[in-house]
HTML snippet that shows the backbone in 3Dmol.js (N, CA, C, O; Angstrom):
<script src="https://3Dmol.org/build/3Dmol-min.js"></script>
<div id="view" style="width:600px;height:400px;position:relative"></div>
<script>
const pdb = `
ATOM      1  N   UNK A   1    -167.866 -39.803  -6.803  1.00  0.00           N
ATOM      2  CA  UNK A   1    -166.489 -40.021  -6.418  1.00  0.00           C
ATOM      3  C   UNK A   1    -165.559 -39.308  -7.396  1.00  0.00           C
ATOM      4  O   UNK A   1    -165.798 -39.309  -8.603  1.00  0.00           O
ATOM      5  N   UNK A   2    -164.466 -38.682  -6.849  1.00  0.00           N
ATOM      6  CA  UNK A   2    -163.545 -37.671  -7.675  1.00  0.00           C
ATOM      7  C   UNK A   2    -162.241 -39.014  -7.421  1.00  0.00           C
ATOM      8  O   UNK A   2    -162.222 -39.886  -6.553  1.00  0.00           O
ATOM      9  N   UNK A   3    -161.215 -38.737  -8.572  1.00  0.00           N
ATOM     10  CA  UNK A   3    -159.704 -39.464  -8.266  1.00  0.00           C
ATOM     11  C   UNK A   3    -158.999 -37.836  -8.393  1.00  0.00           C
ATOM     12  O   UNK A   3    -159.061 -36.960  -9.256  1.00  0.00           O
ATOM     13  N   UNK A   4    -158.540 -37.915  -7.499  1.00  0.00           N
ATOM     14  CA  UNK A   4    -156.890 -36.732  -6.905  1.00  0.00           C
ATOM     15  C   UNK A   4    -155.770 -37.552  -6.801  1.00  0.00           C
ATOM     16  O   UNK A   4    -155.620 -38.467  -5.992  1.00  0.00           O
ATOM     17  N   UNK A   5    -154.720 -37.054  -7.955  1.00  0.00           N
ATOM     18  CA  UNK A   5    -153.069 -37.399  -8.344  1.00  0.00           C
ATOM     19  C   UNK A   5    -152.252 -36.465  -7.429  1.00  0.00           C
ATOM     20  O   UNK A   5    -152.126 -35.289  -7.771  1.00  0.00           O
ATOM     21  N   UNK A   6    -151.667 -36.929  -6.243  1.00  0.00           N
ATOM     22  CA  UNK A   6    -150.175 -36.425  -5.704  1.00  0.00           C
ATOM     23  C   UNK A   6    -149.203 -36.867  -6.424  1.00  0.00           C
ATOM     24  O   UNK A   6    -148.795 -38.005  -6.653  1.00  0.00           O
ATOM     25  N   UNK A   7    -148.645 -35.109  -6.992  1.00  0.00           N
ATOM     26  CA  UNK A   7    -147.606 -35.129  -7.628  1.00  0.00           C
ATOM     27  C   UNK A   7    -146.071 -35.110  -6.665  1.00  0.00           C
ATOM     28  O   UNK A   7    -146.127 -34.858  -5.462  1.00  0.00           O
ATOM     29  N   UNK A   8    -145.115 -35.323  -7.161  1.00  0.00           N
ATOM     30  CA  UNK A   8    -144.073 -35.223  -6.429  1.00  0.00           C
ATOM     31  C   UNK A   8    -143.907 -33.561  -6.723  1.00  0.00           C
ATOM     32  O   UNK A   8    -144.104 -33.172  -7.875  1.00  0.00           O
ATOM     33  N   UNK A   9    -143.482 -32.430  -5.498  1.00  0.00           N
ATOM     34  CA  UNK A   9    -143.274 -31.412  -6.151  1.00  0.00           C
ATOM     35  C   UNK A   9    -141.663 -31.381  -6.168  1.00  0.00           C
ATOM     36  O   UNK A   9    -141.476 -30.164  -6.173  1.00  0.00           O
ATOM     37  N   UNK A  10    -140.611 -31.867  -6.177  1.00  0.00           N
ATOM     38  CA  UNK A  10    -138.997 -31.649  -6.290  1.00  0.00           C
ATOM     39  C   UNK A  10    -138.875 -33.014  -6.834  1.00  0.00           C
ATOM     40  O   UNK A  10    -139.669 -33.951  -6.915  1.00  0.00           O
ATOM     41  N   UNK A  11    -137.612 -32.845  -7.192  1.00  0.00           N
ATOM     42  CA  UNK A  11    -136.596 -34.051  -7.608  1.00  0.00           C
ATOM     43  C   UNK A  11    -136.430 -34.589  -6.571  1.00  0.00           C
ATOM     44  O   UNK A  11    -136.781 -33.951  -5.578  1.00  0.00           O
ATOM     45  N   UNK A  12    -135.839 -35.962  -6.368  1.00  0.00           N
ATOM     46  CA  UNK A  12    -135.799 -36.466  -5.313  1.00  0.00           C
ATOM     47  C   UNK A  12    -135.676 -37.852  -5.131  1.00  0.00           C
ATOM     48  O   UNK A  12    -135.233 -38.365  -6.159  1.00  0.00           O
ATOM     49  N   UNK A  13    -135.956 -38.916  -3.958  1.00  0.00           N
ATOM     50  CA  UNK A  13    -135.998 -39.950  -3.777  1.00  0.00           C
ATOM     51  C   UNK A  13    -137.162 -39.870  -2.834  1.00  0.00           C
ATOM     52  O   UNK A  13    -137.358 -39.081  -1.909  1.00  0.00           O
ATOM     53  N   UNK A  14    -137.989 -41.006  -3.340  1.00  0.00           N
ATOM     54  CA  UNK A  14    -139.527 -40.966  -2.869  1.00  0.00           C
ATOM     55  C   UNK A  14    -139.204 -42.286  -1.661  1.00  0.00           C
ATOM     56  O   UNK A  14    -138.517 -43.245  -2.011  1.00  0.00           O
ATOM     57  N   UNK A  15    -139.853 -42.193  -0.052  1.00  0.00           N
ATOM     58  CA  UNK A  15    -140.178 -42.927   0.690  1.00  0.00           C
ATOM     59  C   UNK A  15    -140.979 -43.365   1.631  1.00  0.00           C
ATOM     60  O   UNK A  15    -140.948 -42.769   2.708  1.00  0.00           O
ATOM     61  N   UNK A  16    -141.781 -44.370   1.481  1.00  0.00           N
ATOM     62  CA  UNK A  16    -142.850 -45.022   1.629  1.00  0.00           C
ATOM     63  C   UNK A  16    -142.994 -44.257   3.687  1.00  0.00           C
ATOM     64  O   UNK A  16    -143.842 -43.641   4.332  1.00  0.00           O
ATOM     65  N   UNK A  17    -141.274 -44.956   4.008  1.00  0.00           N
ATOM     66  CA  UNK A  17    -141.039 -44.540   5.947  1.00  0.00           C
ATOM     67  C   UNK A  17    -140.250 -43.500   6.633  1.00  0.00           C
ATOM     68  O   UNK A  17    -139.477 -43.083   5.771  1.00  0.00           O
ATOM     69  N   UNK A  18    -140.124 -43.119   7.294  1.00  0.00           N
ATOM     70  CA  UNK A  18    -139.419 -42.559   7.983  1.00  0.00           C
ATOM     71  C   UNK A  18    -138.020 -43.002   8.165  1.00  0.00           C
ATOM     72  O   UNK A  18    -137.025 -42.278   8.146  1.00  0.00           O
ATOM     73  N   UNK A  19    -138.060 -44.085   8.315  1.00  0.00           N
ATOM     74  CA  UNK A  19    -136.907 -45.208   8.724  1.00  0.00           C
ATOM     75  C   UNK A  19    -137.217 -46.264   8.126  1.00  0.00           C
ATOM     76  O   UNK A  19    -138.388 -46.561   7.889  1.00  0.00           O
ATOM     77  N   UNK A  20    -135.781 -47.288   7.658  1.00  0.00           N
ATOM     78  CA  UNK A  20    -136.107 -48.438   6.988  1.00  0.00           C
ATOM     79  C   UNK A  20    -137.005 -49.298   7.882  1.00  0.00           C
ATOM     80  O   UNK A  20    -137.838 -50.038   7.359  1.00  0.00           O
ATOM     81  N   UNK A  21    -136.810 -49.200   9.713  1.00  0.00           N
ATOM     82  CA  UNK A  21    -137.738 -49.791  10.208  1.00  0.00           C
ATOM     83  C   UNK A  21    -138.915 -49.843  10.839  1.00  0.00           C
ATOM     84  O   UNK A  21    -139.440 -50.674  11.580  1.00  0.00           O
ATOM     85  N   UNK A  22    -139.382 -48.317  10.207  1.00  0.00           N
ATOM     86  CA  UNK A  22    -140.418 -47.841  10.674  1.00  0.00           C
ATOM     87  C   UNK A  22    -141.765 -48.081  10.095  1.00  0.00           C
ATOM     88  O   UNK A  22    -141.743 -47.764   8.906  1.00  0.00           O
ATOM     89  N   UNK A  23    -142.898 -48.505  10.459  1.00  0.00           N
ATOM     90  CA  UNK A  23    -143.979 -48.735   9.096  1.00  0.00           C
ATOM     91  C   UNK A  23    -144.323 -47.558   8.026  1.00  0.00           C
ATOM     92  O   UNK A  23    -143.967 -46.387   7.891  1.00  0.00           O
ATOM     93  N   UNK A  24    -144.915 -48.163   7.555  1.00  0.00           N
ATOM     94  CA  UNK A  24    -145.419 -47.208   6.275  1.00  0.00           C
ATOM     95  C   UNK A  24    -146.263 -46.074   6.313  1.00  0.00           C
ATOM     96  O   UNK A  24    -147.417 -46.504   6.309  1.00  0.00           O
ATOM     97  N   UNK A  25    -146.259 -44.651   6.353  1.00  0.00           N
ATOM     98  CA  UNK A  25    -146.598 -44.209   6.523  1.00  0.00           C
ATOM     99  C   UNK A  25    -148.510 -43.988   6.246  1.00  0.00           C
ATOM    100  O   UNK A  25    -149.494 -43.495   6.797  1.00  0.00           O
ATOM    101  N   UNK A  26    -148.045 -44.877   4.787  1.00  0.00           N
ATOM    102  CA  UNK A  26    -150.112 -45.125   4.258  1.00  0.00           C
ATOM    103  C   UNK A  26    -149.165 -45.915   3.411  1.00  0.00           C
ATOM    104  O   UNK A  26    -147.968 -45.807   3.144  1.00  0.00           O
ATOM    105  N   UNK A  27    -150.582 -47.153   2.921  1.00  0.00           N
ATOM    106  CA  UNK A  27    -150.510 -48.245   2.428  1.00  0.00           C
ATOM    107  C   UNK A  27    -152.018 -48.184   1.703  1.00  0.00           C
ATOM    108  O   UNK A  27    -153.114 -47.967   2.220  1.00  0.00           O
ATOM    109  N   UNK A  28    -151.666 -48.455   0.332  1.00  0.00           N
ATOM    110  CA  UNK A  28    -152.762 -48.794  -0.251  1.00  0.00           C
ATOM    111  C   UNK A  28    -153.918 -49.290  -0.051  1.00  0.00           C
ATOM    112  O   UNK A  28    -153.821 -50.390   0.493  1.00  0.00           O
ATOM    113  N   UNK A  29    -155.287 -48.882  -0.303  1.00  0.00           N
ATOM    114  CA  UNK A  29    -156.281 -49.034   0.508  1.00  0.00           C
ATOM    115  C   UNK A  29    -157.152 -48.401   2.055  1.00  0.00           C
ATOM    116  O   UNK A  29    -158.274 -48.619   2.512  1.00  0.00           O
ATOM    117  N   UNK A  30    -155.658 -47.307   2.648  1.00  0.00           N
ATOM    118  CA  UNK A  30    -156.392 -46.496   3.845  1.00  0.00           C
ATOM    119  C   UNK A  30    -156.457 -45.497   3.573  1.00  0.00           C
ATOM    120  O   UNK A  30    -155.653 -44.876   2.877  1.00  0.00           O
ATOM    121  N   UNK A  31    -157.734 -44.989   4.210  1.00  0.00           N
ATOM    122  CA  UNK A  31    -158.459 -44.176   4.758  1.00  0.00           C
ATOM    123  C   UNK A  31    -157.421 -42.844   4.993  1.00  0.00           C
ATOM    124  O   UNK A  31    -156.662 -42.865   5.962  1.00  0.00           O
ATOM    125  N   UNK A  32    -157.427 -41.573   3.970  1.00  0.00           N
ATOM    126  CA  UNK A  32    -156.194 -40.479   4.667  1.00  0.00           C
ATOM    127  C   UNK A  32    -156.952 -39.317   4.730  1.00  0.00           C
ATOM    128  O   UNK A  32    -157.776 -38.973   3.883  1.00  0.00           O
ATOM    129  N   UNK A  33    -156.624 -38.636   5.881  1.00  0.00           N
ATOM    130  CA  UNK A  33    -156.846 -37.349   5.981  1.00  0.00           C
ATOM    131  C   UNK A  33    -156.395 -35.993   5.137  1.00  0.00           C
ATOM    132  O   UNK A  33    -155.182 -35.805   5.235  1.00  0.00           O
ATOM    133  N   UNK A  34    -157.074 -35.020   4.345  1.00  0.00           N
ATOM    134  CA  UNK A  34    -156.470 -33.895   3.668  1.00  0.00           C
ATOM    135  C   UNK A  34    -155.106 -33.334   4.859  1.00  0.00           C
ATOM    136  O   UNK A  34    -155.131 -33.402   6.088  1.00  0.00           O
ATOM    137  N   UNK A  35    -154.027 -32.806   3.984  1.00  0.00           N
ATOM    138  CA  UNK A  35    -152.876 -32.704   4.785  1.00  0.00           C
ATOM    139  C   UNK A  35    -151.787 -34.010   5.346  1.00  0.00           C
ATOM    140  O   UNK A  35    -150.621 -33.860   5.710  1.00  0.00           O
ATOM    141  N   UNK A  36    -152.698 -35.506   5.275  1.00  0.00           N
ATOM    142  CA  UNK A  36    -152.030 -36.373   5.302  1.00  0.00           C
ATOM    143  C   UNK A  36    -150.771 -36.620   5.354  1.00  0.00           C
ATOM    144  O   UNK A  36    -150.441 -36.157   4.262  1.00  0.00           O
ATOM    145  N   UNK A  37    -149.669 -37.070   5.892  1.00  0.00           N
ATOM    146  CA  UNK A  37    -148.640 -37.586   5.182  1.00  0.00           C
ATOM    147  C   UNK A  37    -148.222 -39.099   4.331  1.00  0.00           C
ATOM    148  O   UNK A  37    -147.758 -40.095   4.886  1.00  0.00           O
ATOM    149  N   UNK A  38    -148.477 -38.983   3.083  1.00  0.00           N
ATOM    150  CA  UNK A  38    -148.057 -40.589   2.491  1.00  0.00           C
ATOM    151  C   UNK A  38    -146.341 -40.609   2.377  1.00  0.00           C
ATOM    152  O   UNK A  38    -145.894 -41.678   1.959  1.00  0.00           O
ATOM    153  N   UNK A  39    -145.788 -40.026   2.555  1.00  0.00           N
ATOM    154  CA  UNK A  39    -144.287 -40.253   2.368  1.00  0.00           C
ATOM    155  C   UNK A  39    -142.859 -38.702   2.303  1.00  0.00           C
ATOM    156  O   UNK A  39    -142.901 -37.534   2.688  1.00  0.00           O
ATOM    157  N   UNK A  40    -141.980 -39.387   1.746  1.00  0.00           N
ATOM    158  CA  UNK A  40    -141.281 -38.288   2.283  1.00  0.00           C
ATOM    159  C   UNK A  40    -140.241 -38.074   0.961  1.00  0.00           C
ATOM    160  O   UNK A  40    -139.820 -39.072   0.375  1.00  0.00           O
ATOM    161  N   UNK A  41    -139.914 -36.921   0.595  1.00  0.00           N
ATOM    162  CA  UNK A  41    -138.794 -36.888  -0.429  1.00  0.00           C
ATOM    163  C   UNK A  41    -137.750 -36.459  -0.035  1.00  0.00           C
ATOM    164  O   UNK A  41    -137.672 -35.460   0.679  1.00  0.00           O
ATOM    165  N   UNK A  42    -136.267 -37.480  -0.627  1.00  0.00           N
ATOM    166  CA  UNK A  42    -135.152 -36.949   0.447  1.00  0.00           C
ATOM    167  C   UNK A  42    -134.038 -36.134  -1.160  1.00  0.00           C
ATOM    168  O   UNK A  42    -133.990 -36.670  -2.268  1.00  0.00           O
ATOM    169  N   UNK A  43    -133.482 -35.128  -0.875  1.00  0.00           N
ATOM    170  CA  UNK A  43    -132.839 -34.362  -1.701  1.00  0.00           C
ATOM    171  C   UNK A  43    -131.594 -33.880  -0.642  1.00  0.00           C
ATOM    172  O   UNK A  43    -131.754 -33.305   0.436  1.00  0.00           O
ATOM    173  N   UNK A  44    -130.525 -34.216  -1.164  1.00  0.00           N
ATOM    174  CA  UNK A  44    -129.303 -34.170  -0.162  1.00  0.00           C
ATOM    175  C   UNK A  44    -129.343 -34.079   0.913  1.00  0.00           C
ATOM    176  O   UNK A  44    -129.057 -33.030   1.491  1.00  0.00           O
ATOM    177  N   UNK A  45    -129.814 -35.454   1.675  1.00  0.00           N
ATOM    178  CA  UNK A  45    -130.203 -35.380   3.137  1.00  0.00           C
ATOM    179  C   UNK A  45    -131.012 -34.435   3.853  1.00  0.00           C
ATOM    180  O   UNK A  45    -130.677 -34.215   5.017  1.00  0.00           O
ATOM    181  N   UNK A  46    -132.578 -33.487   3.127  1.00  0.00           N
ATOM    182  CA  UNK A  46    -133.047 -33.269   3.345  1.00  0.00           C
ATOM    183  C   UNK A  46    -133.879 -33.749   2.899  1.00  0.00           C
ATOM    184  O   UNK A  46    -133.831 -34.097   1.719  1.00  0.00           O
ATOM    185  N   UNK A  47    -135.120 -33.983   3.779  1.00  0.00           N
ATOM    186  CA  UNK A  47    -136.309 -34.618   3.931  1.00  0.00           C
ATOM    187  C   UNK A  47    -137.527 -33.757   3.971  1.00  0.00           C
ATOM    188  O   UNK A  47    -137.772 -33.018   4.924  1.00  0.00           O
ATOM    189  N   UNK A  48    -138.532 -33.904   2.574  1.00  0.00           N
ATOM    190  CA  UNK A  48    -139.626 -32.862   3.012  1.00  0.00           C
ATOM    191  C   UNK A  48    -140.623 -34.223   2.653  1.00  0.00           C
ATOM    192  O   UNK A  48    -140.517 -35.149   1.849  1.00  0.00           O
ATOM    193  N   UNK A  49    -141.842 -33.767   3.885  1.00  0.00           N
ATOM    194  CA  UNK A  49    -143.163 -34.235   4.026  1.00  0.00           C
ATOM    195  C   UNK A  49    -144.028 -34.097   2.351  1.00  0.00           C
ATOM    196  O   UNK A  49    -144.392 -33.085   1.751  1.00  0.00           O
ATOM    197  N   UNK A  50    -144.111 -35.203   2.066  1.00  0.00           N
ATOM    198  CA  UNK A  50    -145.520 -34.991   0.877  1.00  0.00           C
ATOM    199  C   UNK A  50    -147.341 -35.583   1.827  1.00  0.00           C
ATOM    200  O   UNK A  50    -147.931 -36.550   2.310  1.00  0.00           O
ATOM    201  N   UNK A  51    -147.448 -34.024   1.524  1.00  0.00           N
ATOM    202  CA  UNK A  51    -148.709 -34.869   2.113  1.00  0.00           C
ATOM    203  C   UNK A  51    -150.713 -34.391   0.950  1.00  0.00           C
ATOM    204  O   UNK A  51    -151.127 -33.430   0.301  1.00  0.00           O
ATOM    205  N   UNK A  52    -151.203 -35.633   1.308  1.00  0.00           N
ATOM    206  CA  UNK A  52    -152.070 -36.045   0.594  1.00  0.00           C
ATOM    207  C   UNK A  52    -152.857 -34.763   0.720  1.00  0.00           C
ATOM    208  O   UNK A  52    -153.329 -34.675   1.853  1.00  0.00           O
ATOM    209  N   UNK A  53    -153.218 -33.538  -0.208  1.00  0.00           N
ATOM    210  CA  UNK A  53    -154.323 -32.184  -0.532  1.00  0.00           C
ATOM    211  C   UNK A  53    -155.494 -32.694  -0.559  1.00  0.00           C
ATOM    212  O   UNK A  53    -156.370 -31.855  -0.771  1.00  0.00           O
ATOM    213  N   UNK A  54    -155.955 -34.053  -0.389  1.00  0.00           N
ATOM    214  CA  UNK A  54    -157.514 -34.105   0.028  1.00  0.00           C
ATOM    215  C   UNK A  54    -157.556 -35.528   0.439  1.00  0.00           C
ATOM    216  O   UNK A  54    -156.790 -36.416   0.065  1.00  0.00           O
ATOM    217  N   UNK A  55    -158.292 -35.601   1.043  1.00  0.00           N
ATOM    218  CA  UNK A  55    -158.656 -36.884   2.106  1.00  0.00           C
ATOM    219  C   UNK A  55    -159.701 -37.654   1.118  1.00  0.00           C
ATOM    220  O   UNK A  55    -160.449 -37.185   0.260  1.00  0.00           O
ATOM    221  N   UNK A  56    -159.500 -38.941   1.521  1.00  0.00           N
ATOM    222  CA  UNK A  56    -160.128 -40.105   1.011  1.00  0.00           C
ATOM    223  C   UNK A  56    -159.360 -41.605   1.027  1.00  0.00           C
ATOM    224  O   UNK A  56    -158.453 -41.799   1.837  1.00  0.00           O
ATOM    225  N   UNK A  57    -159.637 -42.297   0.404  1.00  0.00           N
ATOM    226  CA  UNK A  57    -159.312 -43.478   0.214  1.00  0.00           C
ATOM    227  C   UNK A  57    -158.013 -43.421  -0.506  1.00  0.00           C
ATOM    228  O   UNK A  57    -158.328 -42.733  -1.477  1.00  0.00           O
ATOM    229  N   UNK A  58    -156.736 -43.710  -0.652  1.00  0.00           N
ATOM    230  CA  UNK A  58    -155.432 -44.319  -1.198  1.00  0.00           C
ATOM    231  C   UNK A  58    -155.682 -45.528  -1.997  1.00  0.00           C
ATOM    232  O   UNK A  58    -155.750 -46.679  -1.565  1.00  0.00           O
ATOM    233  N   UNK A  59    -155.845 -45.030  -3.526  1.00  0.00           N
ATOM    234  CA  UNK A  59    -155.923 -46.220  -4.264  1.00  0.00           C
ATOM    235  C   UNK A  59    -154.574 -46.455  -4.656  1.00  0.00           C
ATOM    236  O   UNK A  59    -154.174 -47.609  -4.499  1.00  0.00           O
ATOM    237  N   UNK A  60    -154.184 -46.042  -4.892  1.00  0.00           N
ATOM    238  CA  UNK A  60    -152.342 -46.743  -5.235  1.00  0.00           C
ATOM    239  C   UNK A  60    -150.991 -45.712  -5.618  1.00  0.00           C
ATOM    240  O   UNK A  60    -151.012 -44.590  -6.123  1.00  0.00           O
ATOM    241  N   UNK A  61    -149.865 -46.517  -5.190  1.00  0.00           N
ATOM    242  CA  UNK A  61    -148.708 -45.634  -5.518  1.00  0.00           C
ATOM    243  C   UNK A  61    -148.165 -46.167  -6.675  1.00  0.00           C
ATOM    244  O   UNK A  61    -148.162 -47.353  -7.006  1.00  0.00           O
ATOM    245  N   UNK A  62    -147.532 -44.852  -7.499  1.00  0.00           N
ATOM    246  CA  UNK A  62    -147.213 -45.415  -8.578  1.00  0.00           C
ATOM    247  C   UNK A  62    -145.433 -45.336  -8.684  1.00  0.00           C
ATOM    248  O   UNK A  62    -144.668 -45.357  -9.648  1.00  0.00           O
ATOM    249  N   UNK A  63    -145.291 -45.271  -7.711  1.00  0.00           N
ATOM    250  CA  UNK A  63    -143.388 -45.145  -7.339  1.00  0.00           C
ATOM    251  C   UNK A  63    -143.363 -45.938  -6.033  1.00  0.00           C
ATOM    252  O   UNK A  63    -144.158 -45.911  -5.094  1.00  0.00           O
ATOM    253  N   UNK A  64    -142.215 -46.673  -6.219  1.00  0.00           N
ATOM    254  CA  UNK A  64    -141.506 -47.684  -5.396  1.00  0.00           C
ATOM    255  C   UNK A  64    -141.080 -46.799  -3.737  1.00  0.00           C
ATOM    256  O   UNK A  64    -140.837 -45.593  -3.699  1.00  0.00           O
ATOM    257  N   UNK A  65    -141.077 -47.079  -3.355  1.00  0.00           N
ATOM    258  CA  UNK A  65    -140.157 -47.083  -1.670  1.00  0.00           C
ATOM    259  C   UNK A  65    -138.533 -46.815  -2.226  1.00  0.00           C
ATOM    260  O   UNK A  65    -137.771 -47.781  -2.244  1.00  0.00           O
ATOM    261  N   UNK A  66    -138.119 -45.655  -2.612  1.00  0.00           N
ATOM    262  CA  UNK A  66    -136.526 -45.638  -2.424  1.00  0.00           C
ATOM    263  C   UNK A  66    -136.535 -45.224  -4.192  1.00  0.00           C
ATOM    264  O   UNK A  66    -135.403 -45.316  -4.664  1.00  0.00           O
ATOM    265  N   UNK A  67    -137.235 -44.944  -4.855  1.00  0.00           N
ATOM    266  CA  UNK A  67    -137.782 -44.927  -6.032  1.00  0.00           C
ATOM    267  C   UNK A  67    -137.205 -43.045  -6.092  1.00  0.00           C
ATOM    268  O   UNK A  67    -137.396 -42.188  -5.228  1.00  0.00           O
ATOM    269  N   UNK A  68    -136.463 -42.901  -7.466  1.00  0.00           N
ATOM    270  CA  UNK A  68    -136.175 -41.546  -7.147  1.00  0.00           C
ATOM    271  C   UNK A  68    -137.448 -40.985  -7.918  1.00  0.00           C
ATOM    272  O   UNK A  68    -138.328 -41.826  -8.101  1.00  0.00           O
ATOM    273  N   UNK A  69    -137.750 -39.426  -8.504  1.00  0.00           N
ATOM    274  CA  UNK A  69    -138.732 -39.011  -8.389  1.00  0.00           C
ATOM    275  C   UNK A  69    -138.613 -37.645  -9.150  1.00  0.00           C
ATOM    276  O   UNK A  69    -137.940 -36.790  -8.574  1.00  0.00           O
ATOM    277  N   UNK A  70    -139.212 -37.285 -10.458  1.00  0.00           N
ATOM    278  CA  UNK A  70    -138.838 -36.017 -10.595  1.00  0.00           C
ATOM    279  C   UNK A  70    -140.206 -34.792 -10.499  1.00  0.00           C
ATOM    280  O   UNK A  70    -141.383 -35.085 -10.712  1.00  0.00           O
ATOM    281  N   UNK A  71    -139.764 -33.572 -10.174  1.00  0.00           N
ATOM    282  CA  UNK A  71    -140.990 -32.792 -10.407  1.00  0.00           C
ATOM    283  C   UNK A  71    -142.154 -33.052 -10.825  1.00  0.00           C
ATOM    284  O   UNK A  71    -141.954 -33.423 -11.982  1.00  0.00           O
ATOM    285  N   UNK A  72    -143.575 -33.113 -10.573  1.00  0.00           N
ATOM    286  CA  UNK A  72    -144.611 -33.619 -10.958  1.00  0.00           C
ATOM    287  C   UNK A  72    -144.359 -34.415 -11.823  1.00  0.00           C
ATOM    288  O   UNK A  72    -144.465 -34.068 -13.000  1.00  0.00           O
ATOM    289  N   UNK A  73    -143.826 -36.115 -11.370  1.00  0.00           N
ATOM    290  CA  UNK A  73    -144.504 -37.233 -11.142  1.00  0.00           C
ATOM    291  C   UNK A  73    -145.668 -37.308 -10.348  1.00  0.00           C
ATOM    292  O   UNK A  73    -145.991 -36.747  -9.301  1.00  0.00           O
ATOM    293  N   UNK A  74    -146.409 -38.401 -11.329  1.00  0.00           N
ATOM    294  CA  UNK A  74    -147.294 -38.782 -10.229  1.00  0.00           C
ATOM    295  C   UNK A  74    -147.047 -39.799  -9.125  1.00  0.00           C
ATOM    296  O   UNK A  74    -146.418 -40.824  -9.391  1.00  0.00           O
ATOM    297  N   UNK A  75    -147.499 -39.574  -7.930  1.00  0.00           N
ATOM    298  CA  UNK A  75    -147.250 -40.564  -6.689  1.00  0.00           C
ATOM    299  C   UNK A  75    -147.813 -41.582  -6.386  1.00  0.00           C
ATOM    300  O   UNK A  75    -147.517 -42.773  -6.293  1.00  0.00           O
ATOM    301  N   UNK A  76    -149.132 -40.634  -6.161  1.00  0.00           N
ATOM    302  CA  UNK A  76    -150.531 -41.871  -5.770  1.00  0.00           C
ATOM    303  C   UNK A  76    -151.385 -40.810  -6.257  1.00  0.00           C
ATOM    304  O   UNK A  76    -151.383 -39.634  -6.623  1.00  0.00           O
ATOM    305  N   UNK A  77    -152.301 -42.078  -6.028  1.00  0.00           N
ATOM    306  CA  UNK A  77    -154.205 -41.418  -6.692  1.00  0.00           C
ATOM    307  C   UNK A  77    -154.845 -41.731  -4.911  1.00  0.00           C
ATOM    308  O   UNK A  77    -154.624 -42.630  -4.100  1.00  0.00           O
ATOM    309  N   UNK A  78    -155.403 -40.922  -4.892  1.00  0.00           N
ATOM    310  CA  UNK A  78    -156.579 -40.639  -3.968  1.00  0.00           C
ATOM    311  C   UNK A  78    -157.938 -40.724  -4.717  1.00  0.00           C
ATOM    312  O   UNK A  78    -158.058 -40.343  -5.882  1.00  0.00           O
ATOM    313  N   UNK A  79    -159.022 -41.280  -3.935  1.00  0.00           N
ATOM    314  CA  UNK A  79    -160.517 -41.087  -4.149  1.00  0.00           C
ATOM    315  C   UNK A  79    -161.151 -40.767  -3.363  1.00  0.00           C
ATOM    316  O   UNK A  79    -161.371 -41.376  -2.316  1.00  0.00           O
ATOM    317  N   UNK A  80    -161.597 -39.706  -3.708  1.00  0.00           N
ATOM    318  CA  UNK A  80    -162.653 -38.564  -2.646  1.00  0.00           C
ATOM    319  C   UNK A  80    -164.188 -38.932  -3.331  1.00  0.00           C
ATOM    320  O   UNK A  80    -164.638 -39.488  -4.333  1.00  0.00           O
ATOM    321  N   UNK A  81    -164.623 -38.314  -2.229  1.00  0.00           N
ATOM    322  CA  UNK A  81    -166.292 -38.197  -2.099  1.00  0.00           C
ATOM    323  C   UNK A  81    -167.188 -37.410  -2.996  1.00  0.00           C
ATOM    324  O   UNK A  81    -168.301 -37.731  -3.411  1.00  0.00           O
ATOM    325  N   UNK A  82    -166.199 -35.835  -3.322  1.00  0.00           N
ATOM    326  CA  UNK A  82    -165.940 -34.683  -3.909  1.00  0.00           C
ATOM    327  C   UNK A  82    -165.991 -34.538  -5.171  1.00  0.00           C
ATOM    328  O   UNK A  82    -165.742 -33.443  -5.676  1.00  0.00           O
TER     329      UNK A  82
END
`;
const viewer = $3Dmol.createViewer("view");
viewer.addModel(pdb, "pdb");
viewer.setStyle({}, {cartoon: {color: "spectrum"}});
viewer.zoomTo();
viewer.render();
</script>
């Protein structure tokens, strides 16, 4: 088993949804596909996709929902097979 760190790549505000009432895009503990999306960074009302560079298990985020975010922070850890 390998652990893989998604970094944030911009400054920003880190979010878990799409919408405050939308679910979570990944939640600790599932199953994600390489290319994944775990969340979204918003930088003056633009919104870019962070998504997970290798598939595996989502062991945890280390930034809040609404949590701002600078250049490689770390996000979450992934555990691969790899």
């Amino acid at each position: 088993m390998a652990v893989h760190e998604v970094h944030s790549p911009l400054p920003g505000t880190f979010y878990r949804r799409s919408s405050p009432d939308a679910p979570p895009y990944a939640e600790a503990g599932d199953v994600i596909e390489a290319g994944g999306v775990i969340g979204l960074i918003e930088v003056m009302k633009q919104f870019t996709e962070l998504q997970a560079e290798h598939g595996g298990k989502l062991l945890a985020f280390h930034v809040g929902n609404g949590d701002p975010v600078e250049p490689g922070q770390l996000v979450a850890v992934i555990e691969t097979a790899d």
